[in-house]
C-alpha positions in Angstrom: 30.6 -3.9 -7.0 28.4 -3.1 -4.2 25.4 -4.9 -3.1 22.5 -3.0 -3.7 20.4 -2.7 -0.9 18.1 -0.1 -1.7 17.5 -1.8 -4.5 16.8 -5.4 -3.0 14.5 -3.3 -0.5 12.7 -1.8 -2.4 11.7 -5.2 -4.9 11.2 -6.6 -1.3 9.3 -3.3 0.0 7.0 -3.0 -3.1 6.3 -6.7 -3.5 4.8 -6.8 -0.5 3.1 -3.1 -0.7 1.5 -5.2 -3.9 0.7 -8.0 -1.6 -1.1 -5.7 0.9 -3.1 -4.2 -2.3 -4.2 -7.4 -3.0 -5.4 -8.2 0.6 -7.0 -4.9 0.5 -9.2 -5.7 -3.1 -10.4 -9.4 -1.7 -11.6 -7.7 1.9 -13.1 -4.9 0.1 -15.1 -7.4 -2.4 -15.8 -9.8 0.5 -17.1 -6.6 2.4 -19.9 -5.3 -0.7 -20.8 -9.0 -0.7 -21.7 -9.1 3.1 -23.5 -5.5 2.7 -25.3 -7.6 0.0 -26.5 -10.1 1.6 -27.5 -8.1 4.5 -30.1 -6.5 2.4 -31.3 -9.7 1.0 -32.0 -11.3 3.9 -34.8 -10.8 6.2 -33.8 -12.2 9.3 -33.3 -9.7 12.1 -30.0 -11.3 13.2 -28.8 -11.9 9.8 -28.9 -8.9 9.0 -27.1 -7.7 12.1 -24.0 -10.5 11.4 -23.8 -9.3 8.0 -23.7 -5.8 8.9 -20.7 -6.2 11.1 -18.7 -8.4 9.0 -19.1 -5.8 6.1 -17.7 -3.4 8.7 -14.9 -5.3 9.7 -14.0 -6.1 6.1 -14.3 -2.4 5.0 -11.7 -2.0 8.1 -9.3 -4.1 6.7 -9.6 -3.3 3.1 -9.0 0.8 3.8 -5.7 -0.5 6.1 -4.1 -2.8 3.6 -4.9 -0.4 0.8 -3.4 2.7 2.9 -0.4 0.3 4.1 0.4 -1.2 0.2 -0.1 2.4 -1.4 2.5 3.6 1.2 5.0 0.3 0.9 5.2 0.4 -2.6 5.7 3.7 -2.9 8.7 3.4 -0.9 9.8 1.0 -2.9 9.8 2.8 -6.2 11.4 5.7 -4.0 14.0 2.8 -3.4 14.6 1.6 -6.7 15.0 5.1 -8.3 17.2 6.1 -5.6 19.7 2.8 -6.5 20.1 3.8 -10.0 20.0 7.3 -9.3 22.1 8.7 -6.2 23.5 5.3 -5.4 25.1 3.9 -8.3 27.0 7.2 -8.9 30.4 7.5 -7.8 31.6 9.0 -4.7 32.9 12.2 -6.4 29.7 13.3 -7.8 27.5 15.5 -5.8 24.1 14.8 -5.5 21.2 16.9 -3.9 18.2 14.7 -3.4 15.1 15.5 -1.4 12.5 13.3 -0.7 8.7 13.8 0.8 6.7 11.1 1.4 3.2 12.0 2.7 0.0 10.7 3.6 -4.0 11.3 3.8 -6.9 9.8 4.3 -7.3 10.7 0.1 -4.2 9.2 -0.6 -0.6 9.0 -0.6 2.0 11.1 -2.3 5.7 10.7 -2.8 8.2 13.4 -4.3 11.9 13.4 -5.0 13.7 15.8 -6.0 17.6 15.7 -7.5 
């Protein structure tokens, strides 16, 4: 038996693509609360802190949602490639083609056998 490396990637890969997801939803709540509160409040400078620190959070949230959407997408890449291409013996041919791409609407991953 071989140790499965894509495999224990990708778990590792898309548990922490998860993670980032996660990061991303708390920053993206905390930032719709601080854009909240900046319209509630009527102090100048207030306003002004709560402004930024929605903007900052609204930072954050679009990276960790960009960076988990792409990790664990690799890492389902990874786990279908282990108990696709790799688990197969050395005599079988395999043609396997993969694009991975993203935009500022999303992510996309293909693979083709």
């Amino acid at each position: 038996n071989k140790p499965h490396i894509a495999l224990w990637g990708g778990f590792a890969a898309g548990v922490i693509g998860l993670g980032l997801i996660g990061g991303g939803s708390y920053y993206g709540l905390h930032a719709e609360e601080a854009a909240s509160s900046a319209h509630s409040t009527d102090v100048q400078l207030d306003v002004v802190r709560y402004n930024n620190d929605a903007k900052v959070s609204a930072s954050n949230a679009n990276l960790m949602f960009g960076a988990g959407a792409v990790l664990t997408a690799v890492g389902v890449g990874l786990i279908v490639l282990d108990f696709t291409v790799f688990s197969k013996t050395a005599k079988d041919e395999t043609s396997i083609t993969v694009d991975i791409g993203a935009s500022p609407r999303g992510a996309r991953l293909k693979i083709r056998f």
